[in-house]
C-alpha positions in Angstrom: 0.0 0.0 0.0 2.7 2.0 0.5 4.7 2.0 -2.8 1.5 1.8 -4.6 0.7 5.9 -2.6 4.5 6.6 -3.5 3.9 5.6 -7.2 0.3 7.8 -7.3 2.1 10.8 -5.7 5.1 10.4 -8.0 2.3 10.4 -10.6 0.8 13.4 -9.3 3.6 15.6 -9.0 4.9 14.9 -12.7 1.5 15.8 -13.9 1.3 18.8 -12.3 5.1 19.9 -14.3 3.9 22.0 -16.7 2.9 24.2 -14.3 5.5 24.2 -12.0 7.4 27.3 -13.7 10.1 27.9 -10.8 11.5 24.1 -11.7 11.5 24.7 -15.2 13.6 27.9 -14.2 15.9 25.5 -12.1 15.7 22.7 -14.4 16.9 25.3 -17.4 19.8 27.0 -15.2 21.0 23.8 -14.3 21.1 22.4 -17.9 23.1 26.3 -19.1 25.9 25.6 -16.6 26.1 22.4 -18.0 26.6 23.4 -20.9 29.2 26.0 -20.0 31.1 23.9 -18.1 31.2 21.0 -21.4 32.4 24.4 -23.7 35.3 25.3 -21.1 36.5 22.0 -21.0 37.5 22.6 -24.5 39.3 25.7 -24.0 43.1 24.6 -23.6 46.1 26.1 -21.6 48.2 28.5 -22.6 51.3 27.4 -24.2 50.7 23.7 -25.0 51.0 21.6 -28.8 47.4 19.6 -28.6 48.3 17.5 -31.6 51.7 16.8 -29.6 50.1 16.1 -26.4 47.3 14.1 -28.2 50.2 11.7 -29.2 51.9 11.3 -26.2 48.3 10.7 -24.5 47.2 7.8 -26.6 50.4 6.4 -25.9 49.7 6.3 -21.9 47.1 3.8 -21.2 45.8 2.4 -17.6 47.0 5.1 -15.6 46.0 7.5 -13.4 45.6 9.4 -16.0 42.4 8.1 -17.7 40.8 7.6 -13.9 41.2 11.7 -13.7 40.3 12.4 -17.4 37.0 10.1 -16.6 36.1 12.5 -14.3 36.9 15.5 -16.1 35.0 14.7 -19.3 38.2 14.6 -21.7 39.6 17.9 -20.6 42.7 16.4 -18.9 43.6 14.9 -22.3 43.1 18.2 -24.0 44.9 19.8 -20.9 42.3 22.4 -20.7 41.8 25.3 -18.1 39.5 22.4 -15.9 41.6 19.8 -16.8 41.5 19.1 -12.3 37.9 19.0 -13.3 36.7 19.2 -9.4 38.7 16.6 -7.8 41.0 19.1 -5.5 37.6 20.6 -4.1 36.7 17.2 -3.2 39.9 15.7 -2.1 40.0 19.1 0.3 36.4 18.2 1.2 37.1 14.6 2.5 40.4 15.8 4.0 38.4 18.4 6.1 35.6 16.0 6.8 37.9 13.5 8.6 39.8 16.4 9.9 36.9 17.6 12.1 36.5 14.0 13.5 40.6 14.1 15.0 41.2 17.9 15.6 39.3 19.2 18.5 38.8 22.7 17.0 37.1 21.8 14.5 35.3 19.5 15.8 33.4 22.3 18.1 33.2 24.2 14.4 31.3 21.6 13.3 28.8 21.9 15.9 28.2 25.9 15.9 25.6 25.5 13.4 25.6 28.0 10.3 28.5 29.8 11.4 30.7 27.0 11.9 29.3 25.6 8.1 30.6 28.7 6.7 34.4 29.2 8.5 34.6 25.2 7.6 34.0 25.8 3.4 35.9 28.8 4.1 39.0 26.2 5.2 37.7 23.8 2.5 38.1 26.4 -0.5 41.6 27.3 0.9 43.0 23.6 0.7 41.2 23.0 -2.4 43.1 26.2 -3.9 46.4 25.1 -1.9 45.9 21.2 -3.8 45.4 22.7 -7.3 48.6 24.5 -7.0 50.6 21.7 -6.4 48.6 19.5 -8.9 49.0 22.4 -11.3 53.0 22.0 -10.9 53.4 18.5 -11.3 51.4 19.0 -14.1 53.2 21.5 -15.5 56.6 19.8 -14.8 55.2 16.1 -16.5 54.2 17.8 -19.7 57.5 19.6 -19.8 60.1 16.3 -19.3 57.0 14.0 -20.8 58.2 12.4 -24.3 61.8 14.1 -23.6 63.9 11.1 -24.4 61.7 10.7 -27.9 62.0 14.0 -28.7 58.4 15.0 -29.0 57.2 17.7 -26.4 54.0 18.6 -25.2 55.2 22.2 -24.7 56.0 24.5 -26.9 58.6 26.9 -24.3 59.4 24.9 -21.8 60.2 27.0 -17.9 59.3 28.7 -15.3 56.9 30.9 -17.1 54.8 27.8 -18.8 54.7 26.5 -15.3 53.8 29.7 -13.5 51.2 30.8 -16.1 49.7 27.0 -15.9 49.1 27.2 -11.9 47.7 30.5 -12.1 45.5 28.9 -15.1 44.5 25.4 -13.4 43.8 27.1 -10.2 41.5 29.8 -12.1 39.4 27.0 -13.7 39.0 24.6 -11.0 38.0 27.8 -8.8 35.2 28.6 -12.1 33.7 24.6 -11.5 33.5 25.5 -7.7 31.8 28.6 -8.0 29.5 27.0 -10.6 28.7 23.9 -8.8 27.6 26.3 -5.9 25.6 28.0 -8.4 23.8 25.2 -9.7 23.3 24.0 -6.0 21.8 27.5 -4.7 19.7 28.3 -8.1 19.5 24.9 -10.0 18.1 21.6 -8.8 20.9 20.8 -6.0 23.8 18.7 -6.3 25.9 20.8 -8.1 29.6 19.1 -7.6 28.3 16.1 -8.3 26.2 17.1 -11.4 29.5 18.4 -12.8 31.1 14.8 -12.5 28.6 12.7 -13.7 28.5 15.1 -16.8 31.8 14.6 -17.2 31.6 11.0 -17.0 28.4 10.1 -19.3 30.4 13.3 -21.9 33.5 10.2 -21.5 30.9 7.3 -21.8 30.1 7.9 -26.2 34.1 7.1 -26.7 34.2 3.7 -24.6 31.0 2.8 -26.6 32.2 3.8 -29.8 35.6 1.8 -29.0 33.3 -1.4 -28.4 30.8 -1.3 -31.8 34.3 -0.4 -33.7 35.8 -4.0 -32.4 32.4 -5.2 -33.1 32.3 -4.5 -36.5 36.1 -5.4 -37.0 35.4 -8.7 -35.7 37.4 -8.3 -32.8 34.7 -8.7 -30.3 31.6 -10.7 -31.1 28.0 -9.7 -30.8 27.2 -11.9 -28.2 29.6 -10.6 -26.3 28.1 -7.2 -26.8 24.9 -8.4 -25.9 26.4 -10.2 -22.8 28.0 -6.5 -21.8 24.6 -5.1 -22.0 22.7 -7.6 -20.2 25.4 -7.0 -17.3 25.1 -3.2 -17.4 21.9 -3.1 -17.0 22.3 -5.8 -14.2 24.4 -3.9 -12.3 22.6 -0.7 -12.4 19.1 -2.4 -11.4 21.2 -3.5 -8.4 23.0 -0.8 -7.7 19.8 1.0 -7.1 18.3 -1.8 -4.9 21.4 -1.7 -2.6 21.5 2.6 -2.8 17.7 2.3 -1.5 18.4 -0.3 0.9 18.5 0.1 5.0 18.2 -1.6 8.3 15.3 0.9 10.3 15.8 0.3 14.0 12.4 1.3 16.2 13.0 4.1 18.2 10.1 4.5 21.1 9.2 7.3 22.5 7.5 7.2 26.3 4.1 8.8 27.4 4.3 12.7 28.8 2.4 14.7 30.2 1.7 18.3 29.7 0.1 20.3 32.3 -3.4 18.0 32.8 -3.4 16.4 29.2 -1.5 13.4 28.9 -0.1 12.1 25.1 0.7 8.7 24.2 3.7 7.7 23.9 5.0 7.7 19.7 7.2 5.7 17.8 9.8 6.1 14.8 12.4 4.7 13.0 16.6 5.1 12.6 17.1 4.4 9.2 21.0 3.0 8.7 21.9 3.1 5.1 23.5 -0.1 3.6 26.0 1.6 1.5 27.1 4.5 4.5 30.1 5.4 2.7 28.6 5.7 -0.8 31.0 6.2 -4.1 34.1 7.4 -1.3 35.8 3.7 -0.6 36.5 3.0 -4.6 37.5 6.9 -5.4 40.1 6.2 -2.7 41.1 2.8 -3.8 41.4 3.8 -7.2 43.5 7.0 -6.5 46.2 4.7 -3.9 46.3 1.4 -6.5 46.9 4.1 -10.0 49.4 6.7 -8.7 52.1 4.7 -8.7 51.2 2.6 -11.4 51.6 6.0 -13.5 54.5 6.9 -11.9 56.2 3.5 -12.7 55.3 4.1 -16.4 56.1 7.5 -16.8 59.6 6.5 -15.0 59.9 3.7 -17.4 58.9 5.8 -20.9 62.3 7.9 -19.7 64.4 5.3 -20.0 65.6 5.8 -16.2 63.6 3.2 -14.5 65.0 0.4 -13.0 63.8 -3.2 -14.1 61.7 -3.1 -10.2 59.3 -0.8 -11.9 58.5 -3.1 -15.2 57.5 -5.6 -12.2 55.0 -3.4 -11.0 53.7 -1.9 -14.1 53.1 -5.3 -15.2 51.2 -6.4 -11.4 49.3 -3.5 -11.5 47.5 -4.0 -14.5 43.7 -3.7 -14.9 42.8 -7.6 -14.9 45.7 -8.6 -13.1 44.9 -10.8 -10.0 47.1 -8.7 -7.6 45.2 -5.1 -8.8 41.6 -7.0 -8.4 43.1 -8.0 -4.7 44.7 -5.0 -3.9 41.2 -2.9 -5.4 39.1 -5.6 -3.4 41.2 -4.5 -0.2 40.8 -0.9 -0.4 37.2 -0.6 -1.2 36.7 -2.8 2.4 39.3 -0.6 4.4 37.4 2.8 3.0 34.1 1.3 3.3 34.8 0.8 7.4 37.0 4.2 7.8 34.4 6.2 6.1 31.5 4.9 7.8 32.8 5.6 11.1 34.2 8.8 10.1 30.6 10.2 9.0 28.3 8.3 11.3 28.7 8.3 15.4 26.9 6.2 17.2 27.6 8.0 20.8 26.8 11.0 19.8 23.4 9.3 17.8 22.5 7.6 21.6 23.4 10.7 23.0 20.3 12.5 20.9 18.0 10.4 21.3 18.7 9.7 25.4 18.8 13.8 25.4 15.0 13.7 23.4 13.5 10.3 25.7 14.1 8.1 22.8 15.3 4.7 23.2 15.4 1.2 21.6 13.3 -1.4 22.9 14.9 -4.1 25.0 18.2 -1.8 24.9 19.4 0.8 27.7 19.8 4.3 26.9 23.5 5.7 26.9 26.2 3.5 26.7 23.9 -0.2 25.9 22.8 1.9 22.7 25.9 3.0 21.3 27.3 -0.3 21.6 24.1 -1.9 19.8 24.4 0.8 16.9 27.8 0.4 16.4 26.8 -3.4 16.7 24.5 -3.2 13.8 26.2 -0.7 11.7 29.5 -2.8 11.9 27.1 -5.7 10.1 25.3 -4.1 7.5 28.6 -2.4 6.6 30.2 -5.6 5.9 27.2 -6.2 3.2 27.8 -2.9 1.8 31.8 -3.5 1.1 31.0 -6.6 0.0 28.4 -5.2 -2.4 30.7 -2.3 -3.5 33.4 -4.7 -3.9 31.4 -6.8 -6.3 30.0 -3.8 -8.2 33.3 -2.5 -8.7 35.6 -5.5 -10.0 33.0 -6.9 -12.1 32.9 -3.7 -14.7 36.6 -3.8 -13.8 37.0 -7.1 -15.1 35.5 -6.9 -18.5 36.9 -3.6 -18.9 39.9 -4.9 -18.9 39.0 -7.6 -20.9 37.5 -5.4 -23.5 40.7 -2.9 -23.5 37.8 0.0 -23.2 39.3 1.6 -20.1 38.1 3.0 -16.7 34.8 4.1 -19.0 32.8 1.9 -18.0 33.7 0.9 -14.7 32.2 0.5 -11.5 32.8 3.4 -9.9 31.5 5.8 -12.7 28.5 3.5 -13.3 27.7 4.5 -9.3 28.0 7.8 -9.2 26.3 8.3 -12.5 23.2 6.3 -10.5 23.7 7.9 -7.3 23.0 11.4 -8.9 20.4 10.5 -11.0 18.7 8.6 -8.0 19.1 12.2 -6.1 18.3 14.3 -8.8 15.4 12.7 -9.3 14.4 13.1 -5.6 15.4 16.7 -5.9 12.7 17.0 -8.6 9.7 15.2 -6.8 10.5 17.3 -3.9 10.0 20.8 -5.7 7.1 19.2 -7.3 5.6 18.0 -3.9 6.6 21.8 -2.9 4.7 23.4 -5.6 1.6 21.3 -4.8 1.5 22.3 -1.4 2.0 25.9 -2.5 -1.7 25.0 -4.6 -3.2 23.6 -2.0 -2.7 26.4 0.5 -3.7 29.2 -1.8 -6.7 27.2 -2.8 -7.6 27.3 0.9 -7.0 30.8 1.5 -9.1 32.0 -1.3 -12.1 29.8 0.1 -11.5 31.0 3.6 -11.9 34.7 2.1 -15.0 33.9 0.4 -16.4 32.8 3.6 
């Protein structure tokens, strides 16, 4: 009965679109900055030889690279002026996040309310300018040694100018993507940062899938191995969207009180404990530790100044290769743990609801129900890394199999669902708003006739 209310008000709302002319506003803004960001991601740096660096990219395959150019849209391999795309702001975001949980100060930031919100982006926009700066050297540096030793260069005057001009440049642009992922947050339909990566990643998506109907047609993949691809895309994302939805709800009871001479009955509720806590964070991470190396051995070894040591690990780090699939298996676990704790406290959780008479039946307040939550958190966490796990080395697997690339992984395929699951939400919810907005100025103009 439930669902089948859901279903009708999702009807309801959708019907009622057309006149909804505030989300059509959003809906319209939010589709511009799109747009703006896909047209920047074209505009290139100052100072570099695309057709040179378009070589020397197609010759670098399965490294870090292609993880951050996925995320980008293809401006990393154009080296444009968002070729960070908006990975320092989150990297500063997570490193912030965890901070507050170990420094004290910030910490008691964390709890001022809208003040404390404010001074902690504050902290959050200075370490994400403070990471593009450094990103933006080593960047600059790689394309000015990178293809040395064949004597093909990526840059057409190599020194300190180049590498000046192309921090001040990277920082500008990633800035641009945080101020316009803001915008789209404040005055589109919410979710801006992460509407900015999945249009980077379904912009990437058309090239993977052109690779695969090219090998199709030159008989180097069959159809039915196409088909098979499909049938496990479609797979995962139908189970990807069970396992986003899914949650253990704890009952939460609430005693009787009495006010003055009236006397209410006691209420209940439920804690609802996501399955997946830690959502896309454990295989970003796990991806980011296993590839940085892996492109640092083949960049060291395209030199010609790499010892034999770092052949041995280019060649055990490939995608495929049983120790990467261990290693990937490893670090999606470890994150899935360290970021649940990090972003869910379960003293703090017993705390609230001992403060507000809640409690769990059969368990104690205080103490008794911190250790139960952290009890069944620990649990359902170990189904969520195992789910992650799964829905990342599978993709993994036949992506490396098809030679297509980090395109159609696992990790893409969930964030692309994630926001489109949220987006969606985001949508009903302004709907829902703008019936309610109906209703109450339908009432209002009957209780004036009256």
């Amino acid at each position: 009965m439930a669902s089948q209310a859901q279903q009708m008000a999702a009807q309801l709302s959708f019907a009622n679109f057309s006149k909804a002319t505030e989300l059509k506003k959003r809906l319209w803004f939010t589709l511009g900055a799109l747009i703006v960001f896909r047209l920047v991601s074209f505009v290139p740096l100052p100072g570099v030889d695309p057709t040179a660096l378009g070589s020397l990219f197609n010759s670098t395959k399965g490294g870090a690279i292609d993880f951050f150019n996925m995320f980008s849209g293809g401006a990393l391999q154009r080296m444009s002026l968002i070729a960070l795309g908006v990975t320092p702001y989150i990297t500063a975001s997570i490193i912030i996040q965890l901070m507050t949980s170990l420094v004290p100060a910030l910490a008691s930031l964390k709890k001022e309310g809208e003040s404390g919100r404010k001074k902690l982006n504050q902290y959050t926009r200075y370490g994400t300018v403070l990471l593009t700066a450094i990103q933006g050297y080593g960047i600059a540096v790689g394309l000015e040694s990178w293809g040395a030793g064949t004597g093909a260069s990526a840059v057409i005057d190599p020194g300190w100018f180049f590498r000046v001009t192309t921090v001040i440049t990277l920082i500008g642009g990633t800035m641009f993507l945080m101020w316009l992922g803001e915008q789209i947050t404040s005055r589109g339909i919410g979710n801006g940062i992460s509407l900015i990566i999945m249009a980077g990643i379904v912009a990437h998506l058309p090239v993977a899938l052109g690779q695969l109907f090219e090998r199709s047609r030159t008989g180097d993949l069959s159809g039915g191995f196409l088909v098979l691809v499909a049938v496990v895309a479609l797979a995962t994302i139908a189970f990807i969207c069970l396992m986003e939805r899914a949650q253990r709800r704890i009952l939460i009871q609430y005693p009787k009180r009495q006010v003055g001479t009236k006397q209410f009955q006691g209420d209940s509720s439920h804690l609802p404990l996501k399955i997946n806590t830690a959502g896309v964070i454990p295989p970003i991470f796990a991806s980011s530790l296993l590839l940085m190396p892996l492109t640092v051995a083949q960049f060291a070894g395209r030199t010609g100044n790499g010892p034999d040591w770092l052949l041995t690990i280019t060649t055990a780090l490939q995608h495929g290769a049983p120790l990467y699939m261990l290693l990937y298996a490893a670090g999606i676990i470890f994150f899935s743990f360290f970021y649940t704790a990090v972003v869910f406290n379960p003293e703090e959780t017993a705390e609230n609801l001992k403060k507000y008479g809640g409690f769990i039946p059969g368990i104690r307040p205080g103490v008794r129900t911190s250790e139960y939550l952290d009890y069944v958190l620990t649990r359902i966490t170990v189904i969520g890394a195992a789910y992650l796990t799964v829905i990342c080395l599978l993709p993994e697997f036949l992506s490396s199999q098809m030679g297509t690339g980090l395109a159609l992984g696992g990790t893409s395929l969930l964030i692309v669902v994630n926001v489109t699951m949220d987006t969606v939400a985001q949508i009903q919810s302004h709907l829902l708003a703008h019936q309610y907005e109906g209703l109450i100025k339908k009432s209002k103009l009957r209780g004036n006739r009256r």
